[in-house]
N, C-alpha and C positions, 0 to 999 in steps of 0.2 A: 366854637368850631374845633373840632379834632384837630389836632397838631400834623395828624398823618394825612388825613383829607386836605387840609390845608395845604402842606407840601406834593399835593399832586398827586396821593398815592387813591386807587380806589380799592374795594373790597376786595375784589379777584385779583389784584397782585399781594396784598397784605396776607391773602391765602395761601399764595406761590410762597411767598416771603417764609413763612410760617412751617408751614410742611416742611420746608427744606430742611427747616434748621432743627424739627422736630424728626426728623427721619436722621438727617446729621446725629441730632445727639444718642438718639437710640440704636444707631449704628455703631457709633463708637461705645457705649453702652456692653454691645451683645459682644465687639471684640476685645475687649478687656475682660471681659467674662471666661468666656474662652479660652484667649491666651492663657488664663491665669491657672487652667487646671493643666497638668504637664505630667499626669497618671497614664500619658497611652505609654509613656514606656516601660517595658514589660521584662524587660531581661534584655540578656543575646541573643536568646535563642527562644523562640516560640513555635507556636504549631501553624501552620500555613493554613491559611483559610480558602487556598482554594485548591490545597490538594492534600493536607496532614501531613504534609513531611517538616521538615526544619528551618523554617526561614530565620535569615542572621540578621541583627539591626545595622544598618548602616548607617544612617545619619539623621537630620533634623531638618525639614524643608518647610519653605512657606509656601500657602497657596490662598489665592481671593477666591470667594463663596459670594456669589451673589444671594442677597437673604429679603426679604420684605423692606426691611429699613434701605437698600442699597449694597455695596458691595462693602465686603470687609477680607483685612490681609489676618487670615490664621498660620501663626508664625512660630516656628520650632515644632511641626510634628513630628512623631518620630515616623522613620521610614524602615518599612521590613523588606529583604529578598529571599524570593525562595529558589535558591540555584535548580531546585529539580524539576518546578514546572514553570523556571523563567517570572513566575508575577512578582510583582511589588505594589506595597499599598499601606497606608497610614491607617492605624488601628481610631485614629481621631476619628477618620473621613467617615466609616464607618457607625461610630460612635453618635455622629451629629448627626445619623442620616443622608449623610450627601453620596456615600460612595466612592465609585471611580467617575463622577460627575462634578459639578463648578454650580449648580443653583441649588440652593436650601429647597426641603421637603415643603416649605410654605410657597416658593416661586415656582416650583414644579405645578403646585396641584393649580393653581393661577394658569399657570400656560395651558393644563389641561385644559382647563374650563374655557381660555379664548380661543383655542385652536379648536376646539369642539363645534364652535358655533360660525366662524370665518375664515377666510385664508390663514395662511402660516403669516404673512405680513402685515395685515391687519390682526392680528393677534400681537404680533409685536408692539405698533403703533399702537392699539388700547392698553397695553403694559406700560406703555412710557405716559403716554397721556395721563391715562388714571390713578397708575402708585408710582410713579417714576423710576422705574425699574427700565432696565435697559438691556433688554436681550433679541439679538437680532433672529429675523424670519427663521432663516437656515438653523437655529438653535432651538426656536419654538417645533420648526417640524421634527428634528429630531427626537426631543424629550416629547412629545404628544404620541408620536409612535413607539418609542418605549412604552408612554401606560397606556396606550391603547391597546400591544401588544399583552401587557400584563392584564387590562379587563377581559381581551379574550382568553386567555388561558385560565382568568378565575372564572369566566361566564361558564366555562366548559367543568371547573371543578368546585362547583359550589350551586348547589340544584336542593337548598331546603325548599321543601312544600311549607306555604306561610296559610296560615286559618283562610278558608274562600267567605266572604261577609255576604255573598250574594248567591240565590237561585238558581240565577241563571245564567252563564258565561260564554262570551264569543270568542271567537279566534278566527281572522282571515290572513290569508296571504296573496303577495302578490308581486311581482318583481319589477325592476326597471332599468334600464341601460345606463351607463356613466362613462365617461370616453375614459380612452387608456393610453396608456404609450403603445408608440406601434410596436415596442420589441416584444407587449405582452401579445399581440393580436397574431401573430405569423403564423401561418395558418389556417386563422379560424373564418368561419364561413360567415358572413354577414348579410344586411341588407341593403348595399353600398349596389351603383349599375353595373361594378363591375364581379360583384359575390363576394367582398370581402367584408371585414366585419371595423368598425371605429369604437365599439363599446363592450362593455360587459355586461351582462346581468347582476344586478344585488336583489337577491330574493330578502324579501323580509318576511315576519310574521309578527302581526299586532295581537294581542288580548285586553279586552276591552268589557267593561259590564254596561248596562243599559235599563236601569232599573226604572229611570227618570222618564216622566213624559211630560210631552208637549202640550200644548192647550186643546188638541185635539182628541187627546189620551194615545198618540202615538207614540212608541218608546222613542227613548234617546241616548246618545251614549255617559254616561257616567261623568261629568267635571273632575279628568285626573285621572280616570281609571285604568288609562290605556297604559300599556308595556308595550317596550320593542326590543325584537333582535333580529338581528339582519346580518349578511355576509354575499360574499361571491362566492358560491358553493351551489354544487349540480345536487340534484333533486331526482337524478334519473337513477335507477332502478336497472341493475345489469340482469344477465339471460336466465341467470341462477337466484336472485333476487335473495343473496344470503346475508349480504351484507347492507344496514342500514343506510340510506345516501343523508350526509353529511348532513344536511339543510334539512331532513326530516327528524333527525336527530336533535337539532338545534328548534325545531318547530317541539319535541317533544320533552327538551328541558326546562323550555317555554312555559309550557302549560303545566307543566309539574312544580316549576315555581309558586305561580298563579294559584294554585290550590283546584284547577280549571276540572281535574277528574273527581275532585270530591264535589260537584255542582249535580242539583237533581236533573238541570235541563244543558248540556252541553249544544252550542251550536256552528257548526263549519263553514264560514260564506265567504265563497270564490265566487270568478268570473266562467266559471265554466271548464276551462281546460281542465285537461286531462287527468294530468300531473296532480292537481290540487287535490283530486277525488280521490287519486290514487293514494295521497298521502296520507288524506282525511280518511281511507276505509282502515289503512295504517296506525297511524299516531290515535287518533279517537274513533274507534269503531261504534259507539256506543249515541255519537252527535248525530245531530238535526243537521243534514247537510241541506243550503238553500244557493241556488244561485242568484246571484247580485241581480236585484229585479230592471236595474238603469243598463245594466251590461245586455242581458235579455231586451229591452227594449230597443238598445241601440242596434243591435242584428235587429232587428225587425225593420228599422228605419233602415238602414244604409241597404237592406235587399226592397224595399220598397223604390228606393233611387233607383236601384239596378234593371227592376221591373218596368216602372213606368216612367222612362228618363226624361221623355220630352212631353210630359201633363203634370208637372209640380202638385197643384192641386189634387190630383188623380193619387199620388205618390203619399201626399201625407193623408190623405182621406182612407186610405188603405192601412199606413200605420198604425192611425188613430184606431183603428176600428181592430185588429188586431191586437195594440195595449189592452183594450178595454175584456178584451176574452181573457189575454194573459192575465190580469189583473183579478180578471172574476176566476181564476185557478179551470177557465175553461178552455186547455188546451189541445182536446179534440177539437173543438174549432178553431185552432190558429195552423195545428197540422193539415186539418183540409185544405185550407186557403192558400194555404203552402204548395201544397199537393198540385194544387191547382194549375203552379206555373212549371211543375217538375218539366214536363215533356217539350220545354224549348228548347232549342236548338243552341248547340256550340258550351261556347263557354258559361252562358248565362244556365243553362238548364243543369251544369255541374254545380255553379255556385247556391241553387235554387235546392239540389239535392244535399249540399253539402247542410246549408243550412235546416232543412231539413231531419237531417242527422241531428245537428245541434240540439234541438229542440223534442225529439224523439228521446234522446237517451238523458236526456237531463228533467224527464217531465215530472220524474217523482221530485224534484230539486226545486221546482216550480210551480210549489200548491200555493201561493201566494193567498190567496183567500183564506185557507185554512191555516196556516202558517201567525196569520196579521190576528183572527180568533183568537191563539194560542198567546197572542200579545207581544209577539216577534219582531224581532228588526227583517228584514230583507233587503236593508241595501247594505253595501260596502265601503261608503262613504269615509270610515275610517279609516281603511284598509289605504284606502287613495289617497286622505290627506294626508298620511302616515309614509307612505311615498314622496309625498312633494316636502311635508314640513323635516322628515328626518334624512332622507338622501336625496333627492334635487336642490333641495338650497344650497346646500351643503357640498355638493362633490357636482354639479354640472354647471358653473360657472365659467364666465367668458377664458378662456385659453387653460382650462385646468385641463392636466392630461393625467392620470394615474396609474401606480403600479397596484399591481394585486394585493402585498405587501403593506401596502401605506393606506390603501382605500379600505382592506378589512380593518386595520388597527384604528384609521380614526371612525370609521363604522362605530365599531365595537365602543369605541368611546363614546361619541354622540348617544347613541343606543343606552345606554347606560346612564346617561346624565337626564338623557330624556322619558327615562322612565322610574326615576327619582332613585336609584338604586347604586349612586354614586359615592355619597358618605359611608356607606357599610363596605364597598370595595375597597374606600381608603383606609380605613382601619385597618383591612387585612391588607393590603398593601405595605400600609407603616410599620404595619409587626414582622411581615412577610419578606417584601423583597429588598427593603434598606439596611437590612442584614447584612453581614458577612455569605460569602457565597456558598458556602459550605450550609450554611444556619439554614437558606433560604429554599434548598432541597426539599 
């Protein structure tokens, strides 16, 4: 019998044991390393990296780096000032990557990826569980909003079109609320009893291919194929319509990623509004616009409630019979039927016109028969999981309240992790912003 088992010890402490003294020694390791080079000092006098004028050297300071192995004290840097725009900053800090921060480029990019997927605290908690690193919640939020902040400003300056592998290529969108601090809501109109608003909108936009079918020979979405981008950004369209709205912008650097306008069959699929057609006649004029055949159904069912409230039976039998037109692309028969209840009385015979309308202006949108020929998706089904897997897990969680600020930046991060497009951001990241500030321009 093992000497260590015998004294009481089982696998999982002999583990604990081990690591420790292994991250110990690689710790001590990487600060003797370190210390050892003592090249940041450069003169008296240097050029200021965050304005070009003359910063003078002042002294030699120590400072702890949180790093993968654990923390370590880097000791004698030198220290520069620059009297004319007030900074100071060690030419090392720089040098290693760390900046005017306290965690290594290796524990950074760790925080990103647990704050991407969970709260700011449990991101902590899986830091210390998993590598034994030890950085608190309030430390995690803040460096996740840093590179979240820096994926949205690369998402926005980094738009190659990559080779399209595929035919034929989707894009929907579609938005969702996420609660806020009340200092962002003042003002805004909501759907609270009393007209006030508790949330925001995150419009996203998925691209997704569908090449794959079912056992049915119905398409499916691609394993992997999907991208996102997503933000709290208006999508409206002012009186002069000169200016591009943010989110159709971001819908349109989407697809030019994607390679989406070099596809022979481009396809558009919303729930219908307004907006989305608007953006789609916009961004891709050239696409297969369809609305979401489950979205079309569901107005049919819930005006079927409306119509015949107290015959359930009566109610879904009416439905039923309506899918089945919608389905067979025969929508002159689902607007008669419609038709049929316009001239009741009050509120019902508005909601009976309105629907109406719905289905009228979106009838080219609903050749569903001929669409499913062509070997088409017609639902939106991604668009939706695409909502719940990338912002409601994520940002609508018990007592989360958000600033606009924080919710784009880890947006923008999840967004990017989840659409595998997160290693080529750190690269330019590494080369980019752990520069000197001046460099990073």
């Amino acid at each position: 019998m093992s000497p260590a088992i015998a004294s009481g010890l089982d696998l999982e402490t002999l583990e604990g044991e081990v690591r420790k003294i292994v991250l110990r020694t690689a710790a001590r390791f990487l600060e003797e390393t370190i210390n050892a080079d003592k090249s940041d000092y450069a003169g008296p006098l240097v050029p200021c990296i965050f304005c070009g004028g003359q910063a003078r050297y002042i002294d030699r300071r120590d400072k702890t780096i949180t790093t993968v192995a654990g923390d370590i004290t880097v000791k004698e840097r030198a220290y520069y000032y620059c009297q004319s725009c007030g900074h100071g900053w060690c030419p090392k800090d720089y040098a290693l990557g760390v900046g005017d921060g306290s965690l290594s480029p290796g524990v950074m990019r760790m925080v990103g990826l647990v704050a991407s997927a969970g709260s700011f605290m449990e991101g902590s908690k899986l830091l210390s569980e998993l590598a034994g690193i030890d950085v608190t919640g309030k430390c995690v939020e803040r460096t996740a909003k840093r590179i979240g902040t820096a994926v949205a400003a690369d998402e926005t300056a980094v738009v190659a079109s990559k080779p399209n592998p595929s035919d034929t290529m989707y894009v929907g969108v579609d938005g969702t609320g996420i609660p806020m601090r009340s200092s962002e809501l003042a003002g805004s109109a909501g759907k609270q009893p009393d007209g006030t608003a508790k949330t925001k909108e995150v419009k996203l936009c998925v691209v997704w291919t569908a090449d794959s079918r079912d056992d049915k020979g119905n398409p499916v979405k691609d394993r992997g194929s999907e991208s996102y981008s997503a933000a709290i950004e208006s999508c409206a369209w002012g009186d002069t319509c000169k200016d591009t709205p943010p989110f159709a912008s971001r819908v349109e650097r989407e697809l030019t990623r994607r390679g989406f306008f070099h596809a022979n069959r481009q396809v558009f699929i919303g729930d219908g509004a307004l907006w989305i057609w608007n953006l789609a006649s916009l961004i891709a004029p050239d696409a297969i616009q369809i609305v979401d055949l489950y979205h079309a159904k569901e107005h049919l069912s819930l005006l079927a409630g409306e119509l015949f409230t107290s015959h359930t039976d009566l109610a879904k039998k009416w439905a039923e019979d309506r899918c089945k037109e919608l389905e067979a692309g025969d929508l002159d028969a689902v607007l008669k039927a419609i038709n049929c209840h316009i001239s009741r009385p009050g509120e019902l015979g508005k909601k009976v016109a309105r629907e109406y309308g719905y289905f009228d202006t979106n009838r080219n949108r609903m050749k569903y028969d001929y669409f499913r020929s062509l070997g088409l998706c017609v639902g939106s089904g991604v668009v939706e999981g695409g909502c719940k897997s990338v912002i409601v897990q994520r940002f609508k969680r018990s007592g989360m309240h958000w600033s606009s600020f924080g919710a784009n930046a880890i947006i923008a991060l999840r967004c990017t992790l989840l659409s595998g497009r997160f290693d080529d951001f750190w690269g330019r990241y590494r080369t980019n912003y752990f520069r000197a500030p001046h460099q990073a321009l």
